[in-house]
C-alpha positions in Angstrom: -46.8 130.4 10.1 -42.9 130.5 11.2 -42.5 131.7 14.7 -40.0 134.4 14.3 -40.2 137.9 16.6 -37.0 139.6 15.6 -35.2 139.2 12.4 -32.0 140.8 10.6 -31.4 141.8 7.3 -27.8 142.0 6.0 -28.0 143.8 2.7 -24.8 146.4 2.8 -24.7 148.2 -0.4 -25.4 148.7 -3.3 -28.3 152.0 -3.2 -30.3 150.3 -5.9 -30.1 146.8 -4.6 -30.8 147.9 -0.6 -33.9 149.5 -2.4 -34.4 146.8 -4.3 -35.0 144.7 -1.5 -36.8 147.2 0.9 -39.7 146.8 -1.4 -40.0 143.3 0.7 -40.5 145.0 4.0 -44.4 146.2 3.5 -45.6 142.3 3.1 -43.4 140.7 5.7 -45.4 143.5 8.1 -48.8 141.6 6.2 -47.6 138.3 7.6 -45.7 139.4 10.7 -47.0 142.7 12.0 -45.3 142.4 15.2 -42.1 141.3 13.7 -38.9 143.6 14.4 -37.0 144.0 11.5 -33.1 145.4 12.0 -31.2 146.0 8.9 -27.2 145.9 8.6 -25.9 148.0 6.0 -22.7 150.1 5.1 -22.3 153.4 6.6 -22.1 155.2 3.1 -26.1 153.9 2.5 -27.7 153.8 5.6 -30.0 157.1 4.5 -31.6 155.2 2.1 -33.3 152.9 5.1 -33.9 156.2 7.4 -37.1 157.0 8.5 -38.7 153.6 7.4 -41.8 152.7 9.7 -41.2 148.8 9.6 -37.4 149.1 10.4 -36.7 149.2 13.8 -32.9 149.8 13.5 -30.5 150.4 11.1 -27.3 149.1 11.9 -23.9 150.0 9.9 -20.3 148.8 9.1 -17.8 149.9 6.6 -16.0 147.1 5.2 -14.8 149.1 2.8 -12.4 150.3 5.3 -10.4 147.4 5.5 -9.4 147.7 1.9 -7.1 150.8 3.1 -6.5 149.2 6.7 -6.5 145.4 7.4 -6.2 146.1 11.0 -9.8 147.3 10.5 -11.1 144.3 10.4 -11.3 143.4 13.8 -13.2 146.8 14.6 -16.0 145.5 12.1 -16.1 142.1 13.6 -16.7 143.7 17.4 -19.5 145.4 15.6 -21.4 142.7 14.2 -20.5 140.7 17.4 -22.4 143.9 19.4 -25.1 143.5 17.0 -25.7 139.9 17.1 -27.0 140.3 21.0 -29.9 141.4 19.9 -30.6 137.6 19.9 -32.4 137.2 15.8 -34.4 134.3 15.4 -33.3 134.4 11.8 -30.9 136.5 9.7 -31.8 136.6 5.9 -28.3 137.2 3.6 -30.2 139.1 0.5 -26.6 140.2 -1.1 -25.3 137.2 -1.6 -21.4 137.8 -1.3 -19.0 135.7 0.9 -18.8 138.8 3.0 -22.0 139.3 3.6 -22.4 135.6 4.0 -19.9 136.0 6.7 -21.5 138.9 8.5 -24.7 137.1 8.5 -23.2 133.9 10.2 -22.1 136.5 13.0 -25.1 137.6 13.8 -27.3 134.5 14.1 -27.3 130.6 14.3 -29.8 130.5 12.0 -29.2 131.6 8.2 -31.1 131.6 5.0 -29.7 132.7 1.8 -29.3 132.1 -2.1 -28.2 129.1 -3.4 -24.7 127.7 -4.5 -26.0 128.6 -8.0 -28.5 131.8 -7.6 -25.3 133.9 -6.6 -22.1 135.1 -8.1 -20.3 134.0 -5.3 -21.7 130.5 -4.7 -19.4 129.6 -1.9 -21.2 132.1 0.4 -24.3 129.4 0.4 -22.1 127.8 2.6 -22.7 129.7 5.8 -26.5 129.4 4.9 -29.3 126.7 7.0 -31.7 127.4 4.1 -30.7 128.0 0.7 -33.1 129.6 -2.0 -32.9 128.8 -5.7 -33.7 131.5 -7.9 -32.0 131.7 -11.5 -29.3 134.2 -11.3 -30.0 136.3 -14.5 -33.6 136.5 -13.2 -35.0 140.2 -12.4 -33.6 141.3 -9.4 -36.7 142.8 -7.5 -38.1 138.9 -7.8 -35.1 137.5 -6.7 -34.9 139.9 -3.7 -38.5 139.0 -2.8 -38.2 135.6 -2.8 -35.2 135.2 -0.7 -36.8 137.8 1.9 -39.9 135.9 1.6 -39.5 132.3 1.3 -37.3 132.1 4.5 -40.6 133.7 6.2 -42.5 131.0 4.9 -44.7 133.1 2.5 -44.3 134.2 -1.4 -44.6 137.6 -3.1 -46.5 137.4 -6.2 -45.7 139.9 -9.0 -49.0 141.4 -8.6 -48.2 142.6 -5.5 -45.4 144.0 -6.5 -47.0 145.9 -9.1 -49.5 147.4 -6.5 -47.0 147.8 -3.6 -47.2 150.9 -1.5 -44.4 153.9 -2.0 -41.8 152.1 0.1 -38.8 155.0 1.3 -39.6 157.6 4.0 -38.0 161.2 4.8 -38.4 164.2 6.9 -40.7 167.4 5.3 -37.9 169.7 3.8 -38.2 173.2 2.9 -35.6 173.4 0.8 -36.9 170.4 -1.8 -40.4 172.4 -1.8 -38.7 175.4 -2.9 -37.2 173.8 -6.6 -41.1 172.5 -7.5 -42.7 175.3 -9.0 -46.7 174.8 -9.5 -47.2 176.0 -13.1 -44.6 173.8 -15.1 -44.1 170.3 -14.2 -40.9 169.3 -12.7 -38.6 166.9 -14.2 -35.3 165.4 -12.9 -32.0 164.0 -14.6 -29.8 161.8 -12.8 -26.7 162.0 -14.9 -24.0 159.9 -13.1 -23.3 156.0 -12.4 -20.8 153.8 -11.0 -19.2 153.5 -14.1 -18.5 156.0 -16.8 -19.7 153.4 -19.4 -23.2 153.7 -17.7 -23.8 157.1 -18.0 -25.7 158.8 -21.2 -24.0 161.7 -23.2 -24.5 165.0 -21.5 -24.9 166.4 -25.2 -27.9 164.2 -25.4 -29.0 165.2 -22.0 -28.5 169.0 -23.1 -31.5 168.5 -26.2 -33.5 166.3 -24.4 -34.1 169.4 -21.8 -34.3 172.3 -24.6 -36.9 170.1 -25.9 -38.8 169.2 -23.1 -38.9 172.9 -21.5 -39.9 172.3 -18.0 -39.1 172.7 -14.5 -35.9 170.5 -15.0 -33.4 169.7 -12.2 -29.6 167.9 -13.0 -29.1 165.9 -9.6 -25.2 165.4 -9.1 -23.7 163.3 -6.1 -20.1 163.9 -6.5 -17.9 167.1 -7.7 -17.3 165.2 -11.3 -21.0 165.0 -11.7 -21.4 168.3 -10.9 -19.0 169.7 -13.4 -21.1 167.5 -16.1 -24.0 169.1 -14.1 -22.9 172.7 -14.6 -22.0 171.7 -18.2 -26.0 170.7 -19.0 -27.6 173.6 -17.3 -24.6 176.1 -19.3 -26.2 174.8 -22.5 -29.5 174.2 -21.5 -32.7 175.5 -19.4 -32.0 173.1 -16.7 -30.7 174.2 -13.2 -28.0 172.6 -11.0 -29.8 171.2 -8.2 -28.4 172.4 -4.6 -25.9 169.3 -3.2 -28.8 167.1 -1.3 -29.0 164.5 1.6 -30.3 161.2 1.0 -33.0 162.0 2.9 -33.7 165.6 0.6 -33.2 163.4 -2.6 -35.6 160.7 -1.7 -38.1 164.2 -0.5 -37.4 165.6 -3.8 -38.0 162.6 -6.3 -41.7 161.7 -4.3 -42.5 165.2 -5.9 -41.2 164.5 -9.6 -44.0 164.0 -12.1 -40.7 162.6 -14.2 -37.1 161.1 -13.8 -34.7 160.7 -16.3 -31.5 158.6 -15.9 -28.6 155.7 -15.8 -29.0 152.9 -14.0 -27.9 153.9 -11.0 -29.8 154.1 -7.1 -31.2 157.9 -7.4 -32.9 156.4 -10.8 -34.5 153.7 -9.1 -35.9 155.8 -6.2 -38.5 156.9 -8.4 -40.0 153.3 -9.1 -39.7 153.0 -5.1 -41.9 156.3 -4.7 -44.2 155.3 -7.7 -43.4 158.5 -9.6 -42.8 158.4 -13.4 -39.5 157.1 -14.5 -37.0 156.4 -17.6 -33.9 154.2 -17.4 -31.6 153.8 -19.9 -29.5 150.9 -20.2 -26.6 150.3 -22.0 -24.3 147.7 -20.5 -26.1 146.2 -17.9 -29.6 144.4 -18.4 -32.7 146.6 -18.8 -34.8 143.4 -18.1 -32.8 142.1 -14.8 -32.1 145.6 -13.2 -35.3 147.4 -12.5 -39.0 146.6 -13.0 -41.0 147.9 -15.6 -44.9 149.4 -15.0 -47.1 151.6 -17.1 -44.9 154.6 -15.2 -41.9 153.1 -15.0 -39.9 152.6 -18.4 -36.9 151.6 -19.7 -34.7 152.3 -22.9 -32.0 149.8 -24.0 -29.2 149.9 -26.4 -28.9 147.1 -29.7 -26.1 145.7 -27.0 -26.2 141.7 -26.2 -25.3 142.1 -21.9 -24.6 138.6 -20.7 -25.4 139.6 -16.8 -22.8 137.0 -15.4 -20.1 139.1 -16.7 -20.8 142.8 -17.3 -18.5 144.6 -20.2 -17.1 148.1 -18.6 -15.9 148.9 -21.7 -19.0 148.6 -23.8 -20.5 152.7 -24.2 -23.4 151.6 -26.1 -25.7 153.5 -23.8 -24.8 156.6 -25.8 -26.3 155.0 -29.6 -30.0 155.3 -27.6 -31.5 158.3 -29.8 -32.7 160.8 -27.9 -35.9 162.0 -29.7 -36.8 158.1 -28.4 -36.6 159.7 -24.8 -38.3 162.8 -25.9 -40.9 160.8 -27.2 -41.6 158.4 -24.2 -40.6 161.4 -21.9 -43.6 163.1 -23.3 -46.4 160.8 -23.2 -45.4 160.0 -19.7 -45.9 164.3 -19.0 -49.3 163.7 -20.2 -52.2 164.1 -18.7 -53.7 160.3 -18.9 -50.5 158.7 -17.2 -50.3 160.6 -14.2 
């Protein structure tokens, strides 16, 4: 076994590939239990890794910042130079990115990350002392496990992912037990995405809730999503959920017995908490971006998605037929899945 006491994890955005890669913290505590585990992330994300039992701190930046600012740059830099005295015996790069790559090298002398070719941006293997090769197009879960394992000197088999534990933590909330109502079963819709071209007609959204007639709750994260929000519940029996913390969304989904949505992070909570999920993919691969359990299913368009270079033009998401989702959404309400 690989002596290493205190280890970093630069993975900085986006919510669906930081939770993504948590799912590797519960076996690198089976290997190292008294490891301590700090995680560097963007500010915008960091209540995704809140609360977590085998993180002992979160750490933040916002490189996004110096988009707007350039002068930023050097206030980011003090920060991962104020991080980096917390001495790592190894920092693991599981984004991949030059900036990342870079952020990692500031933190510690010694590096592991993807390979030249297992990363879009292939000169970030450059800052790297160990470089893993994984296949690019390859599920993202496994490829996040192996590069948060291998370094560690251990593997993750898919079994265990399969069986892993419910991996994302929050504070009790009052306010999230109050939307789950004990005789109807309560089923969530997470109607936005990063890009327009990801998200699934609200039209279709509106009959797959008058058809399904159950506790149902539209989950919005930004005012254009809660317009589209409003729109569903005006035409529909679902309701507008109340604007919610990360921490009250993660609460929230633990209790769903279903969730409907885009790819996008609050989607892929649900396979996180091990509650009942469908994800419908249109331009982005079904196959690379989540992983699929008797629970947790996916819906694809006829689209052909070549993963190395993602078409935002292509709407296809919107041909999936919704009584498929009915359908699927149904037998997952049943009695013998839950």
């Amino acid at each position: 076994m690989i002596q290493i006491n205190r280890l970093a994890i630069v993975k900085l955005s986006a919510m669906g590939d930081i939770i993504h890669a948590m799912v590797a913290l519960q076996f690198i505590k089976q290997h190292y239990p008294h490891i301590v585990i700090d995680w560097i992330v963007e500010e915008s994300f960091k209540g995704v890794l809140q609360n977590h039992p085998h993180i002992n701190a979160v750490y933040t930046l916002n490189l996004k910042s110096i988009k707007k600012n350039r002068r930023k740059i050097f206030e980011e830099i003090k920060k991962v130079r104020s991080y980096a005295k917390q001495e790592y015996d190894l920092v693991i790069d599981a984004q991949g990115l030059i900036k990342s790559a870079i952020v990692s090298k500031l933190l510690g002398k010694k590096v592991a990350g993807f390979s030249k070719h297992s990363t879009r941006e292939g000169f970030a293997s450059f800052f790297y002392n160990t470089k893993i090769e994984i296949a690019y197009d390859k599920n993202v879960i496994e490829r996040n496990a192996k590069v948060l394992s291998e370094p560690l000197g251990f593997e993750i088999t898919t079994e265990q992912l399969h069986n892993k534990e419910p991996f994302l933590y929050f504070e009790p909330s009052q306010k999230v037990d109050d939307l789950i109502e004990k005789e109807s079963k309560t089923v969530l819709f997470v109607i936005g995405a990063s890009w327009p071209s990801k998200m699934y007609s609200k039209e279709k959204f509106v009959k797959i809730i008058n058809t399904i007639k159950e506790n149902c709750y539209v989950i919005w994260g930004s005012e254009e999503e809660k317009k589209i929000a409003l729109y569903i519940a005006s035409q529909s029996c679902a309701k507008v959920a109340p604007k919610l913390s990360l921490d009250e969304l993660k609460a929230l989904i633990s209790k769903a017995d279903l969730l409907i949505g885009n790819d996008t992070g609050p989607t892929h909570m649900a396979w996180a908490l091990n509650r009942p999920s469908i994800t419908l993919f249109g331009n982005t691969p079904g196959y690379r971006n989540t992983y699929t359990t008797t629970i947790n299913r996916v819906i694809e368009s006829h689209s052909v998605v070549n993963p190395f270079k993602l078409k935002k033009d292509d709407f296809s998401i919107n041909e999936i037929d919704e009584e498929a989702v009915i359908t699927m959404a149904k037998g997952l309400l049943s009695e013998d899945v839950l």
